[in-house]
C-alpha positions as CSV (number, residue, x, y, z in Angstrom):
1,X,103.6,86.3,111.4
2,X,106.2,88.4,113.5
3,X,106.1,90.4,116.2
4,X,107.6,93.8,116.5
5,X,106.7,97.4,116.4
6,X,103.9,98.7,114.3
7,X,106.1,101.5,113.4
8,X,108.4,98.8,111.8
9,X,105.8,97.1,110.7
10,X,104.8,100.4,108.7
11,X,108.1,100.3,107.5
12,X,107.6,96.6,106.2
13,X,104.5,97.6,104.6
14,X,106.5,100.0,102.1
15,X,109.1,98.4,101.4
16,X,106.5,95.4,100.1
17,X,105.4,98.2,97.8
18,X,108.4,98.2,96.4
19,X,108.9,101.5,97.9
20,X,112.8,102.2,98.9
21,X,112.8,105.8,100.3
22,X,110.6,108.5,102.4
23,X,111.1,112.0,102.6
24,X,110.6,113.6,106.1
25,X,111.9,115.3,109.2
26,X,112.5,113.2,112.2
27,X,110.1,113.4,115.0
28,X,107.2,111.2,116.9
29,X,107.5,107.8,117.1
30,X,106.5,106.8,113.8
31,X,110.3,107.3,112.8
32,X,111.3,104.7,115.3
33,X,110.5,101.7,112.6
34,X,113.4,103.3,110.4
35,X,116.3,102.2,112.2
36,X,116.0,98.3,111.8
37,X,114.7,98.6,108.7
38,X,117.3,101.4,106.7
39,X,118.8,98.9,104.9
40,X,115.8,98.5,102.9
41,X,113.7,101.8,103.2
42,X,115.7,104.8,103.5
43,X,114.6,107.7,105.3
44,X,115.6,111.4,103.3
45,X,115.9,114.2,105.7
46,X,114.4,117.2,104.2
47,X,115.0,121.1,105.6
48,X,111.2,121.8,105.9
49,X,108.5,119.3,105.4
50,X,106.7,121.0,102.6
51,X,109.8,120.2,100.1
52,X,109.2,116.6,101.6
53,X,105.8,116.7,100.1
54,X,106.3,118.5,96.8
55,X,109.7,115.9,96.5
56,X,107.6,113.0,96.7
57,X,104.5,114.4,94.5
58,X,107.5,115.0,91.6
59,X,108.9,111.7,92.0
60,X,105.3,110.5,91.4
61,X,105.4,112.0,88.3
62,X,108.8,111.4,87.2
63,X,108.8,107.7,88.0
64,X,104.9,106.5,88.2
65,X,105.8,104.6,91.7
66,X,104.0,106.5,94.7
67,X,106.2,109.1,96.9
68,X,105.7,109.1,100.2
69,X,106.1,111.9,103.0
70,X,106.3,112.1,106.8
71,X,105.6,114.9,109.2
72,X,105.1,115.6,112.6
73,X,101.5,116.4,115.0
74,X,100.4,120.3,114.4
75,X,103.2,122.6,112.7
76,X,104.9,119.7,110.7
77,X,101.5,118.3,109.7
78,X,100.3,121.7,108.0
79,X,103.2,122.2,105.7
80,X,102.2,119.3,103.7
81,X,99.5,121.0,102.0
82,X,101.2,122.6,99.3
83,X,102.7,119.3,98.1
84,X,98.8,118.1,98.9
85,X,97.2,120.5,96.4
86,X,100.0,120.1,94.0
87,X,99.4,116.5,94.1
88,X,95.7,117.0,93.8
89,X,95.3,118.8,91.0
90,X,98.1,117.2,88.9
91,X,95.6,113.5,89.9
92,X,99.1,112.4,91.4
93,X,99.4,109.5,93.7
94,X,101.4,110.0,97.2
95,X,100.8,108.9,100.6
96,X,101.4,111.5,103.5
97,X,101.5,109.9,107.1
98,X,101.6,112.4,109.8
99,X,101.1,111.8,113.6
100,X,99.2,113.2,115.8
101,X,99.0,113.5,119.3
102,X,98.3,110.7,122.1
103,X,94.9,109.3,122.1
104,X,94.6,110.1,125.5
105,X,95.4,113.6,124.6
106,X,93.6,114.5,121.2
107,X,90.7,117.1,121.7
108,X,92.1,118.3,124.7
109,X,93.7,121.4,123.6
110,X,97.3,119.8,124.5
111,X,100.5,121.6,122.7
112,X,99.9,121.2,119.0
113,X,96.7,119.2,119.1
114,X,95.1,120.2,116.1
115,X,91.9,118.6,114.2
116,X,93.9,117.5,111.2
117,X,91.3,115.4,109.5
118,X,89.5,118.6,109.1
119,X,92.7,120.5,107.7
120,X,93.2,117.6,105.1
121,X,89.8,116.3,103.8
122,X,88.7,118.3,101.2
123,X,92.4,117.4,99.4
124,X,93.2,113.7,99.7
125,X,90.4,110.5,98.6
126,X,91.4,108.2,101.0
127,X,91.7,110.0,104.5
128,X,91.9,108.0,108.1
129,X,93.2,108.2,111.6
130,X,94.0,104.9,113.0
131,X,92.6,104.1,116.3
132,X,95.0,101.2,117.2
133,X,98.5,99.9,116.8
134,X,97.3,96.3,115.2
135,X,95.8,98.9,112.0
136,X,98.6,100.4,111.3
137,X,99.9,98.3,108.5
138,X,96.7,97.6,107.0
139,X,95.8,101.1,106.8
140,X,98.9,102.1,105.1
141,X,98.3,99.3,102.3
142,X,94.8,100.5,101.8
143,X,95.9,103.7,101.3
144,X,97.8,103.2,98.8
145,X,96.0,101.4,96.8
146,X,93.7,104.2,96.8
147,X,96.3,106.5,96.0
148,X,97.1,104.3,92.7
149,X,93.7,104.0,92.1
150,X,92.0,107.2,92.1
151,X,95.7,109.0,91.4
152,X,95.1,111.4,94.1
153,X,97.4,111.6,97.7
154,X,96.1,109.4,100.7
155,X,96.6,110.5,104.3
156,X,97.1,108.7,107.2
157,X,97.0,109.9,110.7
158,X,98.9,107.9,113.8
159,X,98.5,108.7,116.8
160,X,102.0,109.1,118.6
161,X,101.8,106.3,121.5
162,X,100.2,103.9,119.1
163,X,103.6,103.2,117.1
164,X,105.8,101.5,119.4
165,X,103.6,99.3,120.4
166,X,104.2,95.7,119.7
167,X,102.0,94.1,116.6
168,X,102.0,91.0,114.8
169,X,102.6,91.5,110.9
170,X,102.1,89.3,108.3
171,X,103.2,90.6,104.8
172,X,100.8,90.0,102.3
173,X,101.5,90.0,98.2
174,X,100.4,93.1,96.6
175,X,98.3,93.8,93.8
176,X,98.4,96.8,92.1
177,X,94.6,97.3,89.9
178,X,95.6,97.8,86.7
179,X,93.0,99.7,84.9
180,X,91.8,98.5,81.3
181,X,92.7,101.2,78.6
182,X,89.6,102.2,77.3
183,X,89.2,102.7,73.5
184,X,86.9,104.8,70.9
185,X,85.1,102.9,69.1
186,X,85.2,102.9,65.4
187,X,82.4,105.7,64.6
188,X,84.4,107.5,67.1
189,X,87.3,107.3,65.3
190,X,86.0,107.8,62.1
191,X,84.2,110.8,63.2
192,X,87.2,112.4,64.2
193,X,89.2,111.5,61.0
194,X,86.5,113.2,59.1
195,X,86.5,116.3,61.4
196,X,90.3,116.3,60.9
197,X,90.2,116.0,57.1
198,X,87.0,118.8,56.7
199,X,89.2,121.4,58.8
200,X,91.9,124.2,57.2
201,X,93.9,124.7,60.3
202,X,93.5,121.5,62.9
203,X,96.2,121.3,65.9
204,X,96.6,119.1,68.8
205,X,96.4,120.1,72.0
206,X,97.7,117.1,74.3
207,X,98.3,117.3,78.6
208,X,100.0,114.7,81.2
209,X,97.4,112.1,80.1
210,X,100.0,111.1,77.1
211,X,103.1,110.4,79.1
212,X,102.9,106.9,78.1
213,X,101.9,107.8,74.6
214,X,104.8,110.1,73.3
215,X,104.9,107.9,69.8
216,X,101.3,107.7,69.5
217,X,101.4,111.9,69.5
218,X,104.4,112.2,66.9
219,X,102.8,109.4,64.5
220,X,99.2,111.2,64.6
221,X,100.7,114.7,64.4
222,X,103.0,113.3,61.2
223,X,100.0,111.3,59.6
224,X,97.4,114.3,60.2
225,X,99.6,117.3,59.9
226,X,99.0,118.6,63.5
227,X,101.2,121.0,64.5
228,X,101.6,119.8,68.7
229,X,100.6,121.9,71.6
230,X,101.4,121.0,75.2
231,X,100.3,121.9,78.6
232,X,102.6,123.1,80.5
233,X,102.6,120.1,82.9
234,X,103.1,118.4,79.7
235,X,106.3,120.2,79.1
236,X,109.2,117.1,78.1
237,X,106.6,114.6,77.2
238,X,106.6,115.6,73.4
239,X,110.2,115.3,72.0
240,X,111.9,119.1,72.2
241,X,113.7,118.4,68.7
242,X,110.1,117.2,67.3
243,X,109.7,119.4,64.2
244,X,106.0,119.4,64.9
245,X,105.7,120.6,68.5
246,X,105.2,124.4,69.2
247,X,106.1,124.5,72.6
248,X,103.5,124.7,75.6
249,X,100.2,126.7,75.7
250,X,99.5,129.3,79.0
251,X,101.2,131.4,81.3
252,X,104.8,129.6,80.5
253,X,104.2,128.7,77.1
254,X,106.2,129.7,73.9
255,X,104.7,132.3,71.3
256,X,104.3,129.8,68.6
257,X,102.2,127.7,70.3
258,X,100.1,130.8,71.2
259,X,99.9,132.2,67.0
260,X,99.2,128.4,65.5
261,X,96.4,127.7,68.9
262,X,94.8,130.7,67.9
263,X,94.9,130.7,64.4
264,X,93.1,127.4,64.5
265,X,89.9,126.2,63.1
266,X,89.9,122.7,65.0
267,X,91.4,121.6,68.3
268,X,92.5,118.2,69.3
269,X,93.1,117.7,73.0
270,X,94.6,114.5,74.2
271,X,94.9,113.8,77.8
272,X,94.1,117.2,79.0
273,X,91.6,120.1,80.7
274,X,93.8,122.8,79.2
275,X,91.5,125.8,81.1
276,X,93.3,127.6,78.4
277,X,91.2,126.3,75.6
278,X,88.4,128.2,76.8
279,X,89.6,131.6,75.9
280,X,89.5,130.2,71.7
281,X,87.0,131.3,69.1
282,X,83.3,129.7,69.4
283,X,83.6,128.9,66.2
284,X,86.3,126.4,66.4
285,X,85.4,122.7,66.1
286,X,86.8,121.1,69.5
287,X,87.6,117.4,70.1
288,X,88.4,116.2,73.5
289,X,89.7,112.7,74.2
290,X,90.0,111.7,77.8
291,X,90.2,109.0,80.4
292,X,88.4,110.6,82.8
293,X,84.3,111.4,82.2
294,X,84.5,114.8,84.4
295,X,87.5,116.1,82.4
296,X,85.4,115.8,79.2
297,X,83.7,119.1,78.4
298,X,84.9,121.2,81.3
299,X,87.1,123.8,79.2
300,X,85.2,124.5,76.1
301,X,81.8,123.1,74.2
302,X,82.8,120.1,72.0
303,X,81.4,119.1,69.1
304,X,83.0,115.6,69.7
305,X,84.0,113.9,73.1
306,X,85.3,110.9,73.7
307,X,85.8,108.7,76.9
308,X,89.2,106.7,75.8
309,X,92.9,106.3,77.2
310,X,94.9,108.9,75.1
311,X,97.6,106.5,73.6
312,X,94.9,104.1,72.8
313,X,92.6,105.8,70.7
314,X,95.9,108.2,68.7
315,X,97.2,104.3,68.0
316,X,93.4,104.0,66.8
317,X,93.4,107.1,64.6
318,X,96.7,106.1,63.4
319,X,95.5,102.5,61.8
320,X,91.9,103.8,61.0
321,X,94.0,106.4,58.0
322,X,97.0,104.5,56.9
323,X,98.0,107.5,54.4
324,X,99.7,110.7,55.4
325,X,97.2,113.6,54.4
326,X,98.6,115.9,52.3
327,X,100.2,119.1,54.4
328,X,97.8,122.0,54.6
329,X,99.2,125.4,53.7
330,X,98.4,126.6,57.7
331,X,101.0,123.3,58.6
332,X,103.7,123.8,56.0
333,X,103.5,128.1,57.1
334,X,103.3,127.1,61.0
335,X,106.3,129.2,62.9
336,X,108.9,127.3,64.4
337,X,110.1,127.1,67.8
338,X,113.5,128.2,68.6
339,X,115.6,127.9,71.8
């Protein structure tokens, strides 16, 4: 245990994360428990916090390790939200810590009070305002294990005289929950195989959910004859030079991918809510595999869903049909993608 400031001790708290960088504009106390600690946790000045937020959101995704971002009481504090909602509906982990005024001073209608846990509710899981120094630490590492675990941003509010107060701190090991990877189970994936094998024109659809799965989408593609659709959040997680993938699907996507999604008689969607599906035929047989129960069904009635991690059940699908099925005329005539 060792006394110093809980704004240091905040700083602590990261870098026992493993986390080695903020982004932020300097201001309120909280920035104080940089200076002793730069040598381990360095502190990125951005030109306007709202870059600060979409910067650590996109390192999120880039890297799978949390971003973080720091803003001021009032002003600073509101131009988070884009990198918020960006975060939020991408189900991307980041912590925000913002300050607020003193606690003798919130409610009082002081120069930039504001009621931020109102602003910032309906866009973060884990949301709390600390009401003394000694929490500070401990609500930081709650939040982010929130963050990780419901992959959504976590907010924490500080006061601005509660930071340089003195606290004791105590680092504590960190666990990060590792989720298990749910599977299909074999009716599921022989279901699907059949679906694949009884349709003229099947493609798959896939979304962020395969970033870990990139093999898993060629191999299934190769051994099915699927011509490969992405989201457009998607974009770089299917190899470019793959001779399979059509490009991305929706207001940035690539006209091949538009002809072969249209012109097909089955959809497989990996790892997505693609709300572009839902413009398609009726008549088209719809698969949906997904970690998540409410992203199953949301875009477009399925005749098959299925509540599995997207790399595990393609690797499923893959040993379930250990022979390539012959090319369909709609696969060997799909258009390629050029540029």
């Amino acid at each position: 245990m060792t006394e110093m400031k809980a704004s240091q001790a905040l700083v602590k708290e990261l870098e026992n994360w493993g986390i080695d960088h903020v982004y932020g504009i300097p201001a309120d106390s909280i920035i104080d428990g940089f200076a002793p600690e730069q040598a381990s946790v360095n502190y990125i000045q951005v030109r306007h916090e709202e870059v600060g937020a979409l910067a650590a959101a996109a390192e999120t995704k880039l890297t799978g390790k949390i971003g973080v971002a720091l803003a001021s009481v009032g002003p600073g504090a509101v131009h988070l939200l884009y990198g918020m909602v960006d975060a939020k509906m991408d189900r991307t982990p980041m912590l925000l810590i913002m300050s607020t005024v003193a606690t003798s001073m919130i409610n009082t209608r002081f120069i930039q009070d504001m009621d931020e846990n109102e602003l910032f509710a309906s866009l973060d899981t884990f949301h709390e305002q600390v009401s003394n120094p000694q929490q500070i630490p401990s609500t930081i590492r709650r939040a982010i294990t929130a963050a990780y675990e419901t992959q959504s941003p976590s907010v924490v509010i500080i006061p601005d005289n509660l930071a340089s107060k003195m606290i004791d701190y105590t680092a504590m090991p960190v666990q990060h929950a590792a989720k298990p990877k749910a599977s299909g189970t074999s009716e599921q994936v022989y279901e699907t195989i059949n679906l694949i094998k009884g349709a003229q024109r099947p493609v798959m659809v896939v979304g962020t959910g395969i970033k870990d799965a990139k093999a898993a989408v060629v191999g299934v593609s190769k051994r099915f004859g699927l011509p490969v659709i992405s989201s457009a959040p998607a974009s770089g997680m299917v190899p470019s030079n793959f001779e399979n993938f059509m490009g991305s699907q929706g207001r940035m996507g690539t006209q091949p991918a538009y002809e072969v999604l249209h012109a097909a008689d089955l959809v497989l969607m990996v790892g997505s809510s693609n709300p572009f599906v839902r413009f398609l035929s009726k008549d088209v047989t719809f698969i949906q595999v997904n970690e998540r129960a409410a992203g199953l069904g949301r875009e477009a009635p399925a005749t098959q869903l299925i509540l599995a991690d997207a790399g595990t059940y393609l690797q499923q699908l893959i040993e379930a049909q250990p022979d390539r099925l012959q090319e369909t005329a709609f696969f060997e005539s799909k258009p390629k993608i050029t540029g």
